[in-house]
C-alpha positions in Angstrom: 71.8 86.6 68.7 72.8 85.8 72.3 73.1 82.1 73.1 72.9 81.0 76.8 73.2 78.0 78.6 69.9 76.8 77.9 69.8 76.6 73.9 73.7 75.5 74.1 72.6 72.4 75.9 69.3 71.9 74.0 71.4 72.1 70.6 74.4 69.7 71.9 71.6 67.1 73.2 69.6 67.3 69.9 73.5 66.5 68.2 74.4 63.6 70.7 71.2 62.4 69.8 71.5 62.0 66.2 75.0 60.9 66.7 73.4 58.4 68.6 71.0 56.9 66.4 73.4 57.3 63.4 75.6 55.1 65.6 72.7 52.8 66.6 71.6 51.9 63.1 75.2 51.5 62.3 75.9 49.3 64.8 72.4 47.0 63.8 73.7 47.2 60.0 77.1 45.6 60.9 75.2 43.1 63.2 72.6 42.2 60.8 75.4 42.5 57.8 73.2 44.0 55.0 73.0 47.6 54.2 70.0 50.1 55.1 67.0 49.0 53.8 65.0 52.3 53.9 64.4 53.6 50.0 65.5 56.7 50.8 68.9 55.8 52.0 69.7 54.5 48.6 66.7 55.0 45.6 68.7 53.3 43.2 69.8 50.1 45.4 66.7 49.9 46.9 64.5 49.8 43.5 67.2 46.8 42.2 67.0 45.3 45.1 63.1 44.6 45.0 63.4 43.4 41.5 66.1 41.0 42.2 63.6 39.7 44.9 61.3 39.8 42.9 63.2 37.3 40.9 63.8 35.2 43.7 60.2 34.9 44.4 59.6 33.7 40.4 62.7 31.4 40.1 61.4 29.6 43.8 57.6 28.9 42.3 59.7 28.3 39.1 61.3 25.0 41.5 58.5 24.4 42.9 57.0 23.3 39.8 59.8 21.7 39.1 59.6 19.6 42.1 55.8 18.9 41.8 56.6 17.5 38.0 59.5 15.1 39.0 57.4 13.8 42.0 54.2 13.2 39.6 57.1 11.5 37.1 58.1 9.7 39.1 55.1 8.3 40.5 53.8 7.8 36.7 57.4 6.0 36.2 56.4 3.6 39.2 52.9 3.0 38.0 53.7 2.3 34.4 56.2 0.1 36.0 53.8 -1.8 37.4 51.5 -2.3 34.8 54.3 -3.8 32.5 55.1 -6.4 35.6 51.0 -6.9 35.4 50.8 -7.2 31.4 54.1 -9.5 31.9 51.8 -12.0 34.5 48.9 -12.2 32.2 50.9 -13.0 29.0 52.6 -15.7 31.3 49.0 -17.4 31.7 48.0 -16.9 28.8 51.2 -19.2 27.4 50.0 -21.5 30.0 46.3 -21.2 28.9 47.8 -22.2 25.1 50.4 -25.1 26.2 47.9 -26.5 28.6 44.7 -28.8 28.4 42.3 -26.9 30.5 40.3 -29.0 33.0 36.9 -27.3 34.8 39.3 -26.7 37.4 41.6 -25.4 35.7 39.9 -22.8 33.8 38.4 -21.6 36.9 41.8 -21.1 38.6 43.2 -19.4 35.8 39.8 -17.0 35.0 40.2 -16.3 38.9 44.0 -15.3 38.1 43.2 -13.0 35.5 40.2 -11.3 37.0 42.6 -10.2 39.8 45.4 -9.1 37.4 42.3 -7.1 35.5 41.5 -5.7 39.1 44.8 -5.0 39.6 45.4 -2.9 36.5 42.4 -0.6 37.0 43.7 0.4 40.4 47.2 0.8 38.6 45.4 3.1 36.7 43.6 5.2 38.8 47.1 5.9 40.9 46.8 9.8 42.4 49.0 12.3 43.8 49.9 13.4 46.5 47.2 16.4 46.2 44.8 13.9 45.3 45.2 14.3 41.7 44.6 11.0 39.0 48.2 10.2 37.6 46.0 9.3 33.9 43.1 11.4 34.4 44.0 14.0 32.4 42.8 17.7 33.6 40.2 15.7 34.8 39.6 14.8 38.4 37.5 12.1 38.3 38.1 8.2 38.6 39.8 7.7 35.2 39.2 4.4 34.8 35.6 2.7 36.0 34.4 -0.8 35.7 31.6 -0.8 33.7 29.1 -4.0 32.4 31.7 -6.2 31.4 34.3 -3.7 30.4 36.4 -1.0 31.4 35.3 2.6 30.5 37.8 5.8 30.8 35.8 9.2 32.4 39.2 11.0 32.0 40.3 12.9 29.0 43.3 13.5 26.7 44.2 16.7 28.3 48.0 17.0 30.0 48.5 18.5 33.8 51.4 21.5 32.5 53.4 22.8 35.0 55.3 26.4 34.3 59.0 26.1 34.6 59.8 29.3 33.1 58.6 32.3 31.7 58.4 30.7 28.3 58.7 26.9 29.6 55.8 24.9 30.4 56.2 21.1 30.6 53.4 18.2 30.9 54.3 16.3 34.0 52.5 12.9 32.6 50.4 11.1 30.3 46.5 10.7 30.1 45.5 7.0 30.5 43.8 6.9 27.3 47.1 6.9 25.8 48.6 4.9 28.5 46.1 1.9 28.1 43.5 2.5 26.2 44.9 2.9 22.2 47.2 0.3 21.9 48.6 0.0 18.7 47.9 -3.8 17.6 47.2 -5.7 14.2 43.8 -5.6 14.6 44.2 -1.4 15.4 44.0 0.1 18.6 43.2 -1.7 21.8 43.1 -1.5 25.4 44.7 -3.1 27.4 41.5 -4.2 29.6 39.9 -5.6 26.3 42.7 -7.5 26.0 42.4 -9.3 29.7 38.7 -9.6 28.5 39.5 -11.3 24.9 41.9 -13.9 27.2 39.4 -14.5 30.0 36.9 -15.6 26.8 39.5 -18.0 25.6 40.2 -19.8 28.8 36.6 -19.8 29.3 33.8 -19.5 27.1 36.2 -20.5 24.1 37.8 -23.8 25.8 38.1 -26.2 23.8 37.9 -24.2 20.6 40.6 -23.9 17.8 41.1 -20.9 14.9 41.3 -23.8 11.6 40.1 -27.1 11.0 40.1 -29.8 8.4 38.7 -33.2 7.8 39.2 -35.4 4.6 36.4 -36.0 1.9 33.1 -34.7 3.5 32.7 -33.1 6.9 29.0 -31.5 7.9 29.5 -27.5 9.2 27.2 -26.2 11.9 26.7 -22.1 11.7 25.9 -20.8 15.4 22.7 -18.9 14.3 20.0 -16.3 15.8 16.6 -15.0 14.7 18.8 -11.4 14.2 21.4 -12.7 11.5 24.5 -11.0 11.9 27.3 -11.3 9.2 30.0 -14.3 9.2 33.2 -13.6 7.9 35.7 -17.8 7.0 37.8 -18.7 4.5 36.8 -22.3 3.3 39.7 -23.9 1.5 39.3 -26.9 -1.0 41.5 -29.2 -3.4 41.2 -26.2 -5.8 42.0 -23.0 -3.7 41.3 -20.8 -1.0 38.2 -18.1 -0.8 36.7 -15.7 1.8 33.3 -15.4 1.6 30.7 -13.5 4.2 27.3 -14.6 4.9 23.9 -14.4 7.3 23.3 -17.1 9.3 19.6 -17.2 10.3 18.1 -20.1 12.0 16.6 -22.3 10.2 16.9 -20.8 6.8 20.6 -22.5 6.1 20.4 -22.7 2.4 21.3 -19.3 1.8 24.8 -20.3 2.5 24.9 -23.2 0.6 24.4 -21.4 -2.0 27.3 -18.8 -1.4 29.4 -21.6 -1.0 28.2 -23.5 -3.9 28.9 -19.9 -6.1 32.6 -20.1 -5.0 32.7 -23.9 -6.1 34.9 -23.6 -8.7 37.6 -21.5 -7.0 37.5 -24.0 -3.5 36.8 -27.6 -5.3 33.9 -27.6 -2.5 30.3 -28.4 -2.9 27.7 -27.7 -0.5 24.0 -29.1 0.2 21.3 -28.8 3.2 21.5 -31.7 5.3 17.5 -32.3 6.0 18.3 -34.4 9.1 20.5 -31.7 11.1 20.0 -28.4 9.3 23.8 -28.0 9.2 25.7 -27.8 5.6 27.3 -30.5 4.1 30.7 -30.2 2.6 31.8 -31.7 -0.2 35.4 -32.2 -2.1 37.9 -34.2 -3.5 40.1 -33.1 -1.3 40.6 -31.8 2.3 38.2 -29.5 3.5 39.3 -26.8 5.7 38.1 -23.5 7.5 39.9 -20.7 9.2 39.9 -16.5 9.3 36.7 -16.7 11.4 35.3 -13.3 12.2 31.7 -12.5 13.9 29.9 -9.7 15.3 30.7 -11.6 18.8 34.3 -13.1 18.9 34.0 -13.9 22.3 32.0 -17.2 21.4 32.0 -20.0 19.4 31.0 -19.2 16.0 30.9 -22.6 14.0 31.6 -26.3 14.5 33.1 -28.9 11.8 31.7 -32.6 12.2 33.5 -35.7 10.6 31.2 -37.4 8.4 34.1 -40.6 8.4 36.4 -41.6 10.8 37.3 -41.0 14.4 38.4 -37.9 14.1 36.9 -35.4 16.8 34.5 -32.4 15.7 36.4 -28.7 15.5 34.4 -25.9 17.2 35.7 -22.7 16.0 36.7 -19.2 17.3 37.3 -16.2 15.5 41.2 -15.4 14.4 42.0 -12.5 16.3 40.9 -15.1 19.7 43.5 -17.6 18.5 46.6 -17.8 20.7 48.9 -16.4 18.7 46.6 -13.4 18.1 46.3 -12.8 21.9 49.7 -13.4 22.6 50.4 -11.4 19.4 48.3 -8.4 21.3 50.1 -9.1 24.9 53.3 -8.5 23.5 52.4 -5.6 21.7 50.7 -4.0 25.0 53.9 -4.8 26.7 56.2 -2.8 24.2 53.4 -0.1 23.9 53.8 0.5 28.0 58.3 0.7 27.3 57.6 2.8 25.3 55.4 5.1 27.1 57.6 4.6 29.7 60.4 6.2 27.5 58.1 9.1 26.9 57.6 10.1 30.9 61.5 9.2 31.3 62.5 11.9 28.5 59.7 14.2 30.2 61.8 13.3 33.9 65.3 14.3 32.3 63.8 17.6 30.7 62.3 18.3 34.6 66.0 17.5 35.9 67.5 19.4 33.2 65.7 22.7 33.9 65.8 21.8 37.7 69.7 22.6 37.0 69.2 25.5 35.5 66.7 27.2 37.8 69.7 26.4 40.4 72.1 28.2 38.5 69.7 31.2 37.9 69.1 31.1 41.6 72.4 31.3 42.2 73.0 33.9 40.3 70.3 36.2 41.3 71.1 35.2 45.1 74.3 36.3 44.1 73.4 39.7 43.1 70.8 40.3 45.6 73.5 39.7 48.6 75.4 42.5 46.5 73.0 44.6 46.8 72.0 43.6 50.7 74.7 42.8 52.1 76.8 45.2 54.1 80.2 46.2 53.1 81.9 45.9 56.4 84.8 47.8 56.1 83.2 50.9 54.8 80.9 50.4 57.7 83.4 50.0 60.0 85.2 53.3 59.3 81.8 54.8 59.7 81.4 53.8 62.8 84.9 54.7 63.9 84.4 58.1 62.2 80.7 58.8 64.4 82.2 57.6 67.7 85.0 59.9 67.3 82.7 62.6 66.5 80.5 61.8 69.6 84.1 61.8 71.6 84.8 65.4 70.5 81.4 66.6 70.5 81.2 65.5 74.4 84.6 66.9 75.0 83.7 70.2 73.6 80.3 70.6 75.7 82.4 69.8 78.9 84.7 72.0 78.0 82.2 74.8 77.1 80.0 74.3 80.2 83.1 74.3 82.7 84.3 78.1 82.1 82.4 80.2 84.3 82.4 84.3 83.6 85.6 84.6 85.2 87.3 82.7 83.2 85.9 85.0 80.7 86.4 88.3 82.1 90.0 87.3 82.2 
């Protein structure tokens, strides 16, 4: 085969041009510093490369959970915060409500304080996220906590917002607010906190003036608080002989049917009881003190009985249920208060198990960063000689096509 002039060029271009673009993506490698990323330079590389990215990708949504949970924490953390300060207020009136003789004006300063505390509370509890999301909702999105009649009702649920931390680590980022201030843990069982500003707004209010016990000397005349729809009354009447509990139906005008359940627990109290024709109300009876306490109705937010002297000068004793004495509601207050520490512990340990695995998906990041640069990243010296080696064969190349192309046939023909 006879090769002139023409193919000689055409096959030392087609050369110097692959040198060329071998140099050029040489050259872009060692700029960029990571290796060739074509599949086909390298199968293997290339197919661990896309799974350590791959990893990268998972690890990064991994910490972005991460950070979504310790913002939602801590925003939980704040909240509950808050409502401990607020709880802290109220049970501050509410020792002022006990050690103080409420005036009209007084009472309406302090009902105004708590209504505002009450206020205060609900919007603690209907705090959101930044995505718009109720802190004690639940998986719910709706207003968790709604003023309703003369209460507070909950719309969320019980559910927990999860986040996924790892393949086999999902973590709640929070509490739902009927835990948080709905199922307090009191002696009376669980209560919310909201029924709780409700029973101390009754006691500086519609219970002024009230007390849990009372006892007169001798005789003293007891006034049920009746209706036409008898409900049960739960006291304890105490007399020169002992103590008993009894339960009974006030129904206006028809008191003798608690005389009589008094009168059948005569000889375990020392107390006699009889219809007083002029008032309607039930005479009592001992040689002894009379006293009454451990009042519970189907309402305890109002008066449920009054004592009258029949001698002396002492004053008459309107009664409230027990569980609306002070203690009780202070009793309650304080029991809200280390109910919301110790939620608060709960979201704190949730906070350092968020940190902890924080640290952890850094390390793992690390360490797949690590061996992805491995993978990508250049080896510069190996490069390097590359590139020395294809400019020295472009040198020689050239040198031999000058060479080549400057004989002419005499040269040739000797």
């Amino acid at each position: 085969m006879t090769i002139g002039n023409a193919l000689t060029a055409q096959l030392a271009t087609d050369r110097f041009d692959r040198l060329q673009s071998e140099l050029g993506a040489v050259q872009t490698r060692i700029s960029e510093g990571t290796n060739d990323p074509r599949p086909s330079a390298d199968p293997s590389r290339a197919a661990a490369l896309a799974a350590g990215r791959e990893q990268q990708m998972r690890v990064a949504g991994y910490a972005a959970n991460a950070d979504t949970a310790a913002s939602r924490l801590s925003l939980t953390d704040a909240a509950l915060g808050a409502m401990s300060s607020t709880l802290r207020q109220v049970k501050d009136l509410a020792l002022q409500t006990a050690n103080t003789a409420t005036s009209g004006y007084a009472t309406a300063v302090f009902r105004t304080q708590l209504v505002e505390l009450r206020k205060a509370l609900v919007a603690l509890g209907n705090t959101a996220d930044a995505s718009g999301q109720p802190l004690f909702g639940g998986l719910s999105t709706r207003t968790p906590f709604v003023q309703e009649g003369d209460g507070v009702r909950y719309s969320g649920d019980t559910g927990q917002v999860q986040v996924q931390l790892s393949e086999s680590h999902r973590l709640a980022t929070g509490i739902s607010g009927d835990e948080a201030l709905m199922a307090i843990g009191t002696d009376i069982g669980p209560q919310s906190a909201f029924a709780m500003l409700d029973d101390l707004v009754a006691s500086v209010a519609s219970l002024a003036g009230t007390a849990a016990t009372g006892r007169f000397q001798g005789a003293a005349l007891l006034q049920l608080e009746t209706s036409t729809r008898p409900r049960p009354l739960t006291f304890t009447l105490s007399g020169p002989k002992g103590s008993a509990e009894l339960t009974v139906l006030p129904q206006a005008g028809a008191p003798e049917p608690v005389a009589d359940a008094i009168n059948a627990l005569r000889d375990r109290t020392g107390i006699a009881a009889t219809v007083d024709a002029e008032t309607g109300g039930i005479l009592l009876q001992a040689a002894g003190d009379v006293a009454l306490s451990g009042f519970a109705g189907a309402d305890d937010r109002v008066p449920l009985a009054t004592l009258f002297p029949i001698e002396g000068s002492a004053s008459a004793v309107r009664f409230r249920a027990a569980v609306m004495s002070d203690d009780a509601i202070l009793g309650r207050l304080g029991a809200a208060i280390d109910h919301m520490a110790e939620v608060r512990g709960r979201v704190g340990a949730i906070a350092a198990e968020v940190d902890s695995q924080t640290r952890r998906l850094d390390q793992r990041r690390l360490t797949i960063d690590q061996a992805v640069a491995g993978l990508n990243d250049l080896d510069l010296a190996a490069a390097s000689t590359r590139l020395a080696a294809l400019m020295t064969q472009q040198q020689a190349a050239m040198q031999s096509y000058t060479m080549i192309n400057a004989k002419t046939l005499f040269d040739f023909l000797g």
